[in-house]
Each structure stands twice: as structure tokens, then as C-alpha cells.
MOPAC internal coordinates of N, CA, C and O (Angstrom, degrees):
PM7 1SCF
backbone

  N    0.0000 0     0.00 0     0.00 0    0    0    0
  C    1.4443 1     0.00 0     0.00 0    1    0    0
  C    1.5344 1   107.85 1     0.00 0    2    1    0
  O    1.2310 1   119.81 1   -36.38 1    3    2    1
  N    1.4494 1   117.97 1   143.62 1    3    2    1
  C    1.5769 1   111.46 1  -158.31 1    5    3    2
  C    2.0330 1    79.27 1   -96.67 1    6    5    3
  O    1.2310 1   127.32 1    36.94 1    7    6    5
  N    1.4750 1   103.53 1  -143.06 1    7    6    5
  C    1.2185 1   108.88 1  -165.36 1    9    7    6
  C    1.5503 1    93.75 1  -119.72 1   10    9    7
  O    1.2310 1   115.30 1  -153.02 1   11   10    9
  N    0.9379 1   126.51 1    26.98 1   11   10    9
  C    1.3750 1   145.68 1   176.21 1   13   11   10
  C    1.5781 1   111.54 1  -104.80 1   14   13   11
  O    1.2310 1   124.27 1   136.97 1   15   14   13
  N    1.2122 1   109.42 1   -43.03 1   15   14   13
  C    1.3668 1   129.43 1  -175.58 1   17   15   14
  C    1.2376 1   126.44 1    81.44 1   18   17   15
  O    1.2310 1   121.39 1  -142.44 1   19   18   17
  N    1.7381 1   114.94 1    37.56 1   19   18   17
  C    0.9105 1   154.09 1  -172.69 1   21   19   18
  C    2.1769 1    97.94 1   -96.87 1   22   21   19
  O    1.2310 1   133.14 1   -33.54 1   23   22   21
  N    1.1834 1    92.20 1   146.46 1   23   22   21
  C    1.5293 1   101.68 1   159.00 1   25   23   22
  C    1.3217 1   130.94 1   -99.70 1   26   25   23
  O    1.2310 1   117.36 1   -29.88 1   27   26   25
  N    1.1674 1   122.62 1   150.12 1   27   26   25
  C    1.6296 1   123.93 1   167.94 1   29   27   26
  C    1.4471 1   128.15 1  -152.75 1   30   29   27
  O    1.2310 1   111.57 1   -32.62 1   31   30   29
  N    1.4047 1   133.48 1   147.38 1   31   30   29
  C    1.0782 1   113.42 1  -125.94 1   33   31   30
  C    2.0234 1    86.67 1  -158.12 1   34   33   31
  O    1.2310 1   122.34 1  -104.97 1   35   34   33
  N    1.4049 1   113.13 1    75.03 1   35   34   33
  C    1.4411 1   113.37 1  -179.12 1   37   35   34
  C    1.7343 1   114.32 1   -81.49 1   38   37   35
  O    1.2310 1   123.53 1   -52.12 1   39   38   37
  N    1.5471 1   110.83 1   127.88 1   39   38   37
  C    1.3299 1   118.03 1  -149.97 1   41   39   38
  C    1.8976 1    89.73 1  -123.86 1   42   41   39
  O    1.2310 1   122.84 1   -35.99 1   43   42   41
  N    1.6792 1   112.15 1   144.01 1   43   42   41
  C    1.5032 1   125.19 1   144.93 1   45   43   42
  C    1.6199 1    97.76 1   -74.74 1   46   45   43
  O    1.2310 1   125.34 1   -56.09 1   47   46   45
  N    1.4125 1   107.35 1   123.91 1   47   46   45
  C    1.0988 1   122.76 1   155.35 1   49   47   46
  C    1.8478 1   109.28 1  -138.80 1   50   49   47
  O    1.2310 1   130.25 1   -49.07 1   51   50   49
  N    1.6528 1    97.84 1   130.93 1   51   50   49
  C    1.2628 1   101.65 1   178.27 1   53   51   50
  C    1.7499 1   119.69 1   -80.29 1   54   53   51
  O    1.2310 1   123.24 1   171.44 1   55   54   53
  N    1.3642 1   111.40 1    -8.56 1   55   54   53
  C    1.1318 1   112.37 1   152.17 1   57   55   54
  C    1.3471 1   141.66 1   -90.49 1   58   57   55
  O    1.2310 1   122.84 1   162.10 1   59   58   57
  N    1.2945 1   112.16 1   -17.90 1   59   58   57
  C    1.4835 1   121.90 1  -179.83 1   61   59   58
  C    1.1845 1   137.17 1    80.51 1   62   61   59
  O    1.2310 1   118.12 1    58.98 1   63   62   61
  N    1.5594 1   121.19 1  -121.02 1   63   62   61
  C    1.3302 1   124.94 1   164.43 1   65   63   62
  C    1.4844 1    72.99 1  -152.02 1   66   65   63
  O    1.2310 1   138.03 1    11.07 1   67   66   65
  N    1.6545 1    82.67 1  -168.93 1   67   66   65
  C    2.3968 1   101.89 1  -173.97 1   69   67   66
  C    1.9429 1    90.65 1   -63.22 1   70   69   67
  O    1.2310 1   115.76 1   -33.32 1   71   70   69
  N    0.8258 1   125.66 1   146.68 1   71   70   69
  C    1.8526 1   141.53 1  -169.63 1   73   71   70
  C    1.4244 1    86.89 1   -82.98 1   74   73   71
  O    1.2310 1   122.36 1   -16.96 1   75   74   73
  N    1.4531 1   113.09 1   163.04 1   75   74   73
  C    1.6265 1   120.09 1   169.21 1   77   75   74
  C    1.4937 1    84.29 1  -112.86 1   78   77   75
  O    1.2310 1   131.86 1   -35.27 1   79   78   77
  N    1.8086 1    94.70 1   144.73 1   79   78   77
  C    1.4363 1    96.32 1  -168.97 1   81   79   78
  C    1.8105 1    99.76 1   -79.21 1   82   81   79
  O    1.2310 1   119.52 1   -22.70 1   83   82   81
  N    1.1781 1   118.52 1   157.30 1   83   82   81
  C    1.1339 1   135.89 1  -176.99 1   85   83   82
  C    1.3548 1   130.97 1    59.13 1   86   85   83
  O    1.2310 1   125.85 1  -159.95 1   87   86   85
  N    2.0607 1   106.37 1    20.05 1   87   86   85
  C    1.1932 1    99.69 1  -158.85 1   89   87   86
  C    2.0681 1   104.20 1  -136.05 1   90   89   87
  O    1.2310 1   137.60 1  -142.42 1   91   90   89
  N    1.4362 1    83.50 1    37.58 1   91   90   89
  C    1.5454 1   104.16 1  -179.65 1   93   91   90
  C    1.5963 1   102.27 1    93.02 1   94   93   91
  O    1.2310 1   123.76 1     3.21 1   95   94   93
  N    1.3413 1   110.40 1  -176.79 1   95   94   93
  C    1.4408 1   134.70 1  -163.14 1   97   95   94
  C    1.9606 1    88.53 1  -106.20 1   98   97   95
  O    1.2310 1   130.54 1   -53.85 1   99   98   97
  N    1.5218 1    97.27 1   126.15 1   99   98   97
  C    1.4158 1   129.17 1   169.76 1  101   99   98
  C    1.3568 1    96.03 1   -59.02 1  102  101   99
  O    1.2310 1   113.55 1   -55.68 1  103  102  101
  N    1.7469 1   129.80 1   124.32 1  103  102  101
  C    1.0496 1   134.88 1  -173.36 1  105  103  102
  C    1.7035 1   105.78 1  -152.32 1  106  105  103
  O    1.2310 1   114.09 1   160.76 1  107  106  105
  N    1.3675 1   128.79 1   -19.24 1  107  106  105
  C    1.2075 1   117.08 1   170.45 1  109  107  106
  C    1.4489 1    91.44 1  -121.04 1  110  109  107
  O    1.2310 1   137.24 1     2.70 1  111  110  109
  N    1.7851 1    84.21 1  -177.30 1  111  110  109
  C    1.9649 1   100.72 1   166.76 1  113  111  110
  C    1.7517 1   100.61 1  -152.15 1  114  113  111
  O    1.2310 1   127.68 1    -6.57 1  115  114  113
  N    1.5304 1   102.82 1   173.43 1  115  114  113
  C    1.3859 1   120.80 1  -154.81 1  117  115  114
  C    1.6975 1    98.99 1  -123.14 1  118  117  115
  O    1.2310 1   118.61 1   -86.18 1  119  118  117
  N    1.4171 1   120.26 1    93.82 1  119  118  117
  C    1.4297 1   106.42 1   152.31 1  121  119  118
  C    0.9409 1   118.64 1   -95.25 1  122  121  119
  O    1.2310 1   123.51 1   -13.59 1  123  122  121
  N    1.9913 1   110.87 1   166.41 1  123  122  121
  C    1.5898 1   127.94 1  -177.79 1  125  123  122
  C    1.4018 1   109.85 1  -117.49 1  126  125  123
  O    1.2310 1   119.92 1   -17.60 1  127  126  125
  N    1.7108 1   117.75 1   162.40 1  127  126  125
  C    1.2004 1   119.41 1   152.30 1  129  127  126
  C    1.2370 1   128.27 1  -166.78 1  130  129  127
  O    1.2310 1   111.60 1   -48.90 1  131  130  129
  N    1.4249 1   133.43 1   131.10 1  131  130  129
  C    1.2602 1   101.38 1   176.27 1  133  131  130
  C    1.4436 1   126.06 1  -110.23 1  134  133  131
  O    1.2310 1   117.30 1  -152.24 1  135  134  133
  N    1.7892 1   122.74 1    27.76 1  135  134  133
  C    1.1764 1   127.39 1   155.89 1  137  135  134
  C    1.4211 1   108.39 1  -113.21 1  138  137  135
  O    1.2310 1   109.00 1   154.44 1  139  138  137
  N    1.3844 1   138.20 1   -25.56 1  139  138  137
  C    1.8851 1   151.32 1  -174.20 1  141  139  138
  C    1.7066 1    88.53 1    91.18 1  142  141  139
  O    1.2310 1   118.93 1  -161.18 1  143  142  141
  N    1.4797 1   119.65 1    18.82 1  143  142  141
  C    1.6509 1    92.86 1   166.58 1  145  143  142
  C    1.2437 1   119.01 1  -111.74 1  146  145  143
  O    1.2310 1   122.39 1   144.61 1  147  146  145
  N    1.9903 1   113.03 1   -35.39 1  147  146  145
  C    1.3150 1   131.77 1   168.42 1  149  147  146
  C    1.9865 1   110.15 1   -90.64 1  150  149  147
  O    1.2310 1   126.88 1   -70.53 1  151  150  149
  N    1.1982 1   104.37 1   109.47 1  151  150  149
  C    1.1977 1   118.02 1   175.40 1  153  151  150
  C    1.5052 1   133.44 1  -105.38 1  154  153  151
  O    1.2310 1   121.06 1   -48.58 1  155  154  153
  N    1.5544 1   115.58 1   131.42 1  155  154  153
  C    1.5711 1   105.75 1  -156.99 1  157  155  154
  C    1.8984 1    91.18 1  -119.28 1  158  157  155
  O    1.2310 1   112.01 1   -44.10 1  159  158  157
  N    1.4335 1   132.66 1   135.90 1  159  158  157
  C    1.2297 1   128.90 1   177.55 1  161  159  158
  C    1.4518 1    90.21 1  -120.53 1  162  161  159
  O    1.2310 1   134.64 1   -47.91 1  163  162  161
  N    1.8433 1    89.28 1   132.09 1  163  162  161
  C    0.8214 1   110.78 1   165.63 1  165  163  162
  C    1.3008 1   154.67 1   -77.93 1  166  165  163
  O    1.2310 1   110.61 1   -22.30 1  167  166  165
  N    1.7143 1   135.26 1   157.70 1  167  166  165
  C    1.5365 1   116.66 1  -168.92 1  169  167  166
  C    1.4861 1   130.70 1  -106.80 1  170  169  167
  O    1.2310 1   128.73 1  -169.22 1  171  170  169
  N    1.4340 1   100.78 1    10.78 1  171  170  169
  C    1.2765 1   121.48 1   140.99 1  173  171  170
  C    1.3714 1   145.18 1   -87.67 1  174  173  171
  O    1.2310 1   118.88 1   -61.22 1  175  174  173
  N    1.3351 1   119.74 1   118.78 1  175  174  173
  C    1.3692 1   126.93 1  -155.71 1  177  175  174
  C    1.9768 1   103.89 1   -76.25 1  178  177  175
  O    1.2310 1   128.09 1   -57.18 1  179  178  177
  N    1.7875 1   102.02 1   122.82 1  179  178  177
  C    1.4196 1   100.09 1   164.72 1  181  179  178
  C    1.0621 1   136.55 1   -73.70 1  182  181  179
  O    1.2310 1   117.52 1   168.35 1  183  182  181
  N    1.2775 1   122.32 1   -11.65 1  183  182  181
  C    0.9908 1   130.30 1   156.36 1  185  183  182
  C    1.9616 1   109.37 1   175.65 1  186  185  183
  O    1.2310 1   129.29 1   -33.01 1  187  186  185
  N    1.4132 1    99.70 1   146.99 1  187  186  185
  C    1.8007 1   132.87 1   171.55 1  189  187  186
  C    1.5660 1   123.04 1   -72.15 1  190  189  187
  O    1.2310 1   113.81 1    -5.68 1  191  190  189
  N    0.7981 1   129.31 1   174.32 1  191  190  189
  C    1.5473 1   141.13 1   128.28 1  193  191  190
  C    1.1308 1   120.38 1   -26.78 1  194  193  191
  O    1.2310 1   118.35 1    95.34 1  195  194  193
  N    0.8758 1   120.75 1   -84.66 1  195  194  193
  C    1.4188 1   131.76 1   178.83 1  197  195  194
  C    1.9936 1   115.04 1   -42.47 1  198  197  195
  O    1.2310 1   137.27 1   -67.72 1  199  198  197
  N    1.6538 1    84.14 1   112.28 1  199  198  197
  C    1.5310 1    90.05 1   177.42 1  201  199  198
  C    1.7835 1   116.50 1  -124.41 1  202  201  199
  O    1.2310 1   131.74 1   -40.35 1  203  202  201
  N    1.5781 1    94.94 1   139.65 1  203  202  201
  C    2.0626 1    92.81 1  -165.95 1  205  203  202
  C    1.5731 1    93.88 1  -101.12 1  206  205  203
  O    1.2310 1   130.53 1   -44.93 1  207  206  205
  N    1.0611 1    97.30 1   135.07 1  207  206  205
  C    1.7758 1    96.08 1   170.32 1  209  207  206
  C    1.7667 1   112.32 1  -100.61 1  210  209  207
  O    1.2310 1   123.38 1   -22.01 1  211  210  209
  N    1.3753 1   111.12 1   157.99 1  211  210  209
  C    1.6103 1    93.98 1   169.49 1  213  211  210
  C    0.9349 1   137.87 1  -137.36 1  214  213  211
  O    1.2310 1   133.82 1  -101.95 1  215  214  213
  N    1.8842 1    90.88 1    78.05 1  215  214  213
  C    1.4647 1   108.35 1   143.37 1  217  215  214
  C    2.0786 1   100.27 1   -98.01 1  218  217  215
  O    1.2310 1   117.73 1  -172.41 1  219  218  217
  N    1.1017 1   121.92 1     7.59 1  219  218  217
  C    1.6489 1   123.86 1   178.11 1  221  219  218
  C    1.4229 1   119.40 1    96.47 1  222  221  219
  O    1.2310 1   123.61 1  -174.25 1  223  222  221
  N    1.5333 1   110.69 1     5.75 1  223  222  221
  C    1.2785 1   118.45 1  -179.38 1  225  223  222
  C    1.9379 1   103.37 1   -97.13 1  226  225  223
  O    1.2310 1   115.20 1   -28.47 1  227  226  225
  N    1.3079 1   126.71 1   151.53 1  227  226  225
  C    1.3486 1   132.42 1   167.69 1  229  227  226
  C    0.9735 1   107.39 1  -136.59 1  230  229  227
  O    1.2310 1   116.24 1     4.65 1  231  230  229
  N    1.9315 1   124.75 1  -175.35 1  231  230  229
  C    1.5057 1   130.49 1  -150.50 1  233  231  230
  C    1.8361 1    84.73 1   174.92 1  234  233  231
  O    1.2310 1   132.96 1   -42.74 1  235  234  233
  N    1.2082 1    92.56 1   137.26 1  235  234  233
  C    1.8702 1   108.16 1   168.11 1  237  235  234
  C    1.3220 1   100.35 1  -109.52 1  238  237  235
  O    1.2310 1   114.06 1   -70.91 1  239  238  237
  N    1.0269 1   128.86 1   109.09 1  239  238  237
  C    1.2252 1   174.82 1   142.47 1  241  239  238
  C    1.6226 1   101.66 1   -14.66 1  242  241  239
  O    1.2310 1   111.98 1   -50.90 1  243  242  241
  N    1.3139 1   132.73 1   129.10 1  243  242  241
  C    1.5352 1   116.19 1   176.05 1  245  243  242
  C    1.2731 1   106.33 1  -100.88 1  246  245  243
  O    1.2310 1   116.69 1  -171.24 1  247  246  245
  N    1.0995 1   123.90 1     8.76 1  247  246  245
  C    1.5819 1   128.96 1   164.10 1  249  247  246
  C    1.8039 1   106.14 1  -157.63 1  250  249  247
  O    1.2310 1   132.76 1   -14.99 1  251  250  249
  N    1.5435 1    92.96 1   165.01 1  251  250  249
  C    1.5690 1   100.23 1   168.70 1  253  251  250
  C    1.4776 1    97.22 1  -168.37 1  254  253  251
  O    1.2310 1   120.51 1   -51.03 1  255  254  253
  N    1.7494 1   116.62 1   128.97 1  255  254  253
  C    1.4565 1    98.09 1  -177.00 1  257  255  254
  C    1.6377 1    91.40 1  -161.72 1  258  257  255
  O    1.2310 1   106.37 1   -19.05 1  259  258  257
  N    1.3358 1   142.93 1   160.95 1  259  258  257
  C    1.4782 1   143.96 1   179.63 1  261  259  258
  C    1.0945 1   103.84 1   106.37 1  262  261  259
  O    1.2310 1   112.16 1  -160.13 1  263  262  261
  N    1.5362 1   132.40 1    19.87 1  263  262  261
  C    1.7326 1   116.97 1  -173.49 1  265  263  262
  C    1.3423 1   103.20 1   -34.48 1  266  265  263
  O    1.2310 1   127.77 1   -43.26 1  267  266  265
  N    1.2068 1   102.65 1   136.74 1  267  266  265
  C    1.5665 1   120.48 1   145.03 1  269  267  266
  C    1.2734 1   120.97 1  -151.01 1  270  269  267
  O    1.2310 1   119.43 1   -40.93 1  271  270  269
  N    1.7281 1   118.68 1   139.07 1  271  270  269
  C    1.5029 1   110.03 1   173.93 1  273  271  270
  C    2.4566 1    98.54 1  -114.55 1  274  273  271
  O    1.2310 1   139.89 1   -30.06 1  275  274  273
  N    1.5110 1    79.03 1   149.94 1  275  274  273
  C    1.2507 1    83.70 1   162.35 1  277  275  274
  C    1.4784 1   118.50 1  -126.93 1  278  277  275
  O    1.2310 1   123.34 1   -47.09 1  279  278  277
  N    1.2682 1   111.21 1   132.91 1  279  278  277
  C    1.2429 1   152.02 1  -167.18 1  281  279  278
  C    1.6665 1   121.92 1   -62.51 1  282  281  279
  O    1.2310 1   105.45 1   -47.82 1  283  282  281
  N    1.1582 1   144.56 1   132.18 1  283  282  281
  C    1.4044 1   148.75 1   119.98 1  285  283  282
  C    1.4887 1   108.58 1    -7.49 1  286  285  283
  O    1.2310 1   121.03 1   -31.98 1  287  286  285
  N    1.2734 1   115.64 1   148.02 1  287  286  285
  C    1.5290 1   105.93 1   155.87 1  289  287  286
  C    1.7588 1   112.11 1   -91.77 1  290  289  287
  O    1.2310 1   121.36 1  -149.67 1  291  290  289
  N    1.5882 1   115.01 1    30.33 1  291  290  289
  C    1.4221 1   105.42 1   145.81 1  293  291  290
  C    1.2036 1   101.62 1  -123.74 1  294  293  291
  O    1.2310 1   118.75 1  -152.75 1  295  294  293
  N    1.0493 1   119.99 1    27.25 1  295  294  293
  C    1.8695 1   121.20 1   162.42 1  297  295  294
  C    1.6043 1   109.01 1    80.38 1  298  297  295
  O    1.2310 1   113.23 1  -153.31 1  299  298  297
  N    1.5805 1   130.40 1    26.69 1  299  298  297
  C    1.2581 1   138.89 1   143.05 1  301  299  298
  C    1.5232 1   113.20 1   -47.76 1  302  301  299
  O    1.2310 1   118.35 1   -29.64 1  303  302  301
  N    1.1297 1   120.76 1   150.36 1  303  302  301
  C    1.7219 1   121.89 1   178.76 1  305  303  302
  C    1.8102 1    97.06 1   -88.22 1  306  305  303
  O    1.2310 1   118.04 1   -24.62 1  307  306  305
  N    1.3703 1   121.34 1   155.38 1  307  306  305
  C    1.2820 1   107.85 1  -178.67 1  309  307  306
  C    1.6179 1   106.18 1  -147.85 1  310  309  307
  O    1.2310 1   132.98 1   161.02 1  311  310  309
  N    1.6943 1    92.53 1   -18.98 1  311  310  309
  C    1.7101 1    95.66 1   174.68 1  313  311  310
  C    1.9823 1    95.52 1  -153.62 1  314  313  311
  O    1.2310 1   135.34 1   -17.28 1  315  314  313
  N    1.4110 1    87.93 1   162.72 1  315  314  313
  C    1.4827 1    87.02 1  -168.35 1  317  315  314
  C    1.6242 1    94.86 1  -144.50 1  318  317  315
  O    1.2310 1   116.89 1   -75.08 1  319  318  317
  N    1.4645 1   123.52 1   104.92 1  319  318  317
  C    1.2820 1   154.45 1  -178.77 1  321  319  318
  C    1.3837 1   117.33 1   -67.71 1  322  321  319
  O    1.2310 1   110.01 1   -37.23 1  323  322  321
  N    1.1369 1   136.35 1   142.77 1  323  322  321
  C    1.3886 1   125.21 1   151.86 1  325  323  322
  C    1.5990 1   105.42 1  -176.95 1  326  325  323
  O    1.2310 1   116.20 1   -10.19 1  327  326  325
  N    1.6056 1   124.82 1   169.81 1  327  326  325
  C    0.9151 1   122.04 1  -127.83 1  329  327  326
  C    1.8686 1    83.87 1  -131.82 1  330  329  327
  O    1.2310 1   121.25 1   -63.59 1  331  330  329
  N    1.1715 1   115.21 1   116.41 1  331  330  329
  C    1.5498 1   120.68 1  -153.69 1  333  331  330
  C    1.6928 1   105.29 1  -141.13 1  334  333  331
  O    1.2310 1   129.59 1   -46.52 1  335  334  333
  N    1.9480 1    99.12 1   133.48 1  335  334  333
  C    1.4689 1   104.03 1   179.47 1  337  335  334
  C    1.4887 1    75.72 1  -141.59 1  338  337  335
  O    1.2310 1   144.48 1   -32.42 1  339  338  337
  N    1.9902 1    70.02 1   147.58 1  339  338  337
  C    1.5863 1   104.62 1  -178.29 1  341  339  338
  C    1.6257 1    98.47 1   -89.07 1  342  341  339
  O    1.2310 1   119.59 1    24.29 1  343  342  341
  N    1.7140 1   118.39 1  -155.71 1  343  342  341
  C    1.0945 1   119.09 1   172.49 1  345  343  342
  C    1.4215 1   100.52 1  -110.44 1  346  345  343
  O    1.2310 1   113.60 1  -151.20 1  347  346  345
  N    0.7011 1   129.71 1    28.80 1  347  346  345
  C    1.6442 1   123.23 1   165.01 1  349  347  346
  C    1.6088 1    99.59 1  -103.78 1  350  349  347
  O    1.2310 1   112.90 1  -177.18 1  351  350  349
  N    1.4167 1   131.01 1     2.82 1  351  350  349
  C    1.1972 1   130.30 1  -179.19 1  353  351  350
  C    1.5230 1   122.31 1    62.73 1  354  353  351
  O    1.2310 1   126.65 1  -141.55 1  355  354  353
  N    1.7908 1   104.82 1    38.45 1  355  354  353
  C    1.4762 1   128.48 1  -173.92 1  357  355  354
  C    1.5896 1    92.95 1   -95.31 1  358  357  355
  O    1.2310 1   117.53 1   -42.87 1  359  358  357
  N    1.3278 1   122.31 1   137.13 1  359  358  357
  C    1.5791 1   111.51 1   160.14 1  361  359  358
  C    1.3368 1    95.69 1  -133.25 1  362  361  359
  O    1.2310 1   127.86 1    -7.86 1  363  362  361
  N    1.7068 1   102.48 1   172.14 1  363  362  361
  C    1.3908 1   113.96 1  -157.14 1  365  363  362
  C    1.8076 1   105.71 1  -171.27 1  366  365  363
  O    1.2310 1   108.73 1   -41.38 1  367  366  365
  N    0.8053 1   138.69 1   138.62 1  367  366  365
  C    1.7271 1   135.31 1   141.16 1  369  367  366
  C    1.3319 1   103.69 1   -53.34 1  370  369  367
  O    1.2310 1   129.13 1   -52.14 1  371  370  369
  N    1.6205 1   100.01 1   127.86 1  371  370  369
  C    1.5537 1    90.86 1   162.94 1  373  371  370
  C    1.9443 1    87.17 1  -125.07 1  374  373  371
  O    1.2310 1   130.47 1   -11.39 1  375  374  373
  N    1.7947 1    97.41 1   168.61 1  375  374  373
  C    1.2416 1    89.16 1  -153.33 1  377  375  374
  C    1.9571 1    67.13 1  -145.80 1  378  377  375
  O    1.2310 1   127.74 1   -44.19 1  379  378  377
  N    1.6420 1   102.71 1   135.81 1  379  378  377
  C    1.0620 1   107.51 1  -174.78 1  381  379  378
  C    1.7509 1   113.75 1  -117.36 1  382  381  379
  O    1.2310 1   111.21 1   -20.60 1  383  382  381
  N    1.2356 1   134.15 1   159.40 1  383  382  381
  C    1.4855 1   107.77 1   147.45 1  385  383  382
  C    1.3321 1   137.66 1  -101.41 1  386  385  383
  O    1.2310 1   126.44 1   -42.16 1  387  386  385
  N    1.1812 1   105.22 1   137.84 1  387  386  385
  C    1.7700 1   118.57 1  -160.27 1  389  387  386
  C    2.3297 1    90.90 1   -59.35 1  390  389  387
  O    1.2310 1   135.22 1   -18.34 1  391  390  389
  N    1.3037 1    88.15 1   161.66 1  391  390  389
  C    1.6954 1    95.58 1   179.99 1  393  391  390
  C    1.5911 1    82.78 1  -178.14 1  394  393  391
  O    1.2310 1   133.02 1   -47.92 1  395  394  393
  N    1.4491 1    92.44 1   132.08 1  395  394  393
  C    1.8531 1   109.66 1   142.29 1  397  395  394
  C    2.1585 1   100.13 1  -166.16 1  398  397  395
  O    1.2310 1   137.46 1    25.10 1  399  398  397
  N    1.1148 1    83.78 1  -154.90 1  399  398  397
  C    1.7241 1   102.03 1  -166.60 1  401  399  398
  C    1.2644 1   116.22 1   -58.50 1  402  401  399
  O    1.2310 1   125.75 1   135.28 1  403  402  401
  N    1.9291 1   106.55 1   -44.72 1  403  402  401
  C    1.2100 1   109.99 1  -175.65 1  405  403  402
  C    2.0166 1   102.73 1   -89.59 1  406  405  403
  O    1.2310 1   112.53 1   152.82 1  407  406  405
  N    0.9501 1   131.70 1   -27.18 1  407  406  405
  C    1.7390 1   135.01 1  -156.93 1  409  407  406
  C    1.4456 1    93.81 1  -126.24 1  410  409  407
  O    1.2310 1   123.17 1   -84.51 1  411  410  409
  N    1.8013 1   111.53 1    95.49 1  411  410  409
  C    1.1364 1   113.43 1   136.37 1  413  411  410
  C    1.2294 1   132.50 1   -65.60 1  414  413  411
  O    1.2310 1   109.92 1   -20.04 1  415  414  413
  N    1.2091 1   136.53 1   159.96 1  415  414  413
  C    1.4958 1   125.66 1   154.81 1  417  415  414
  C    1.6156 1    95.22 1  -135.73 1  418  417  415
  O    1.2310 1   120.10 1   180.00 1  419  418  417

């Protein structure tokens, strides 16, 4: 639940949503709600394959699946988890930090 008191609901899906071209393979999806009974998925992808690190280097990922975000204790996103194999058949959690306009950290 965000701090809105809204729901959300980050999913492995091996289909995705439509892919952004050049920006890895569509691998999760984003539902909404604002009671947890009527649910709307969304058509923007939360995230791909494709992961940027920052030092400016990235890598498409041959899998990515376990979304998880962890939270603020007012329900801001602050890290964003997921469960990632390369093609050398290495797996790992990678654990990112969340950033946009409104949530510095």
C-alpha cells in the first residue's frame, strides 16, 4: 500500500506488457487498486531485462523474476529487489535504489 492508500501489486510475468524497443525484454507487470478487490494492470512496463548500473555500464539479463520493492515506513519505494541470471547461468538478488522526482533517497 503506497502512502496514498492505494494498492500495488509488482508481478514476474513471462509475457510482460508491449517491450520498449531497445530497452530489454518485458518481464514484469504493474497492478493497481484502490480497494485490493477491483484491480487495474498496467501498460507500462516496471521493469525489463535490461539493467544500468552506476558506474554507466548495463547488461540484459537472461532472466529477472521475484519483484520486490522495499518500502519507507510511509510506504515510499526505497529499494527495488529482484532475482536475476546472467547467461553464464550465475544467479543472484540484485537489489537496486529506487530514484525519481518525487523520492529522493
Amino acid at each position: 500500500m503506497d502512502e496514498r492508500g492505494h494498492f500495488h501489486m509488482l508481478m514476474h510475468s513471462p509475457t510482460g506488457t508491449k517491450p520498449p524497443p531497445g530497452n530489454g525484454k518485458s518481464v514484469g507487470a504493474h497492478a493497481y487498486s484502490r480497494d485490493a478487490l477491483n484491480w487495474t494492470v498496467s501498460k507500462t512496463n516496471p521493469y525489463t531485462t535490461l539493467v544500468n548500473y552506476s558506474n554507466g555500464t548495463s547488461f540484459d539479463m537472461r532472466r529477472r523474476e521475484r519483484p520486490q520493492l522495499l518500502l519507507s515506513d510511509r510506504g515510499q519505494p526505497r529499494f527495488f529487489l529482484s532475482g536475476v541470471e546472467d547467461y553464464s547461468d550465475h544467479t543472484w538478488t540484485l537489489v537496486m535504489k529506487f530514484h525519481s522526482a518525487d523520492n529522493v533517497v
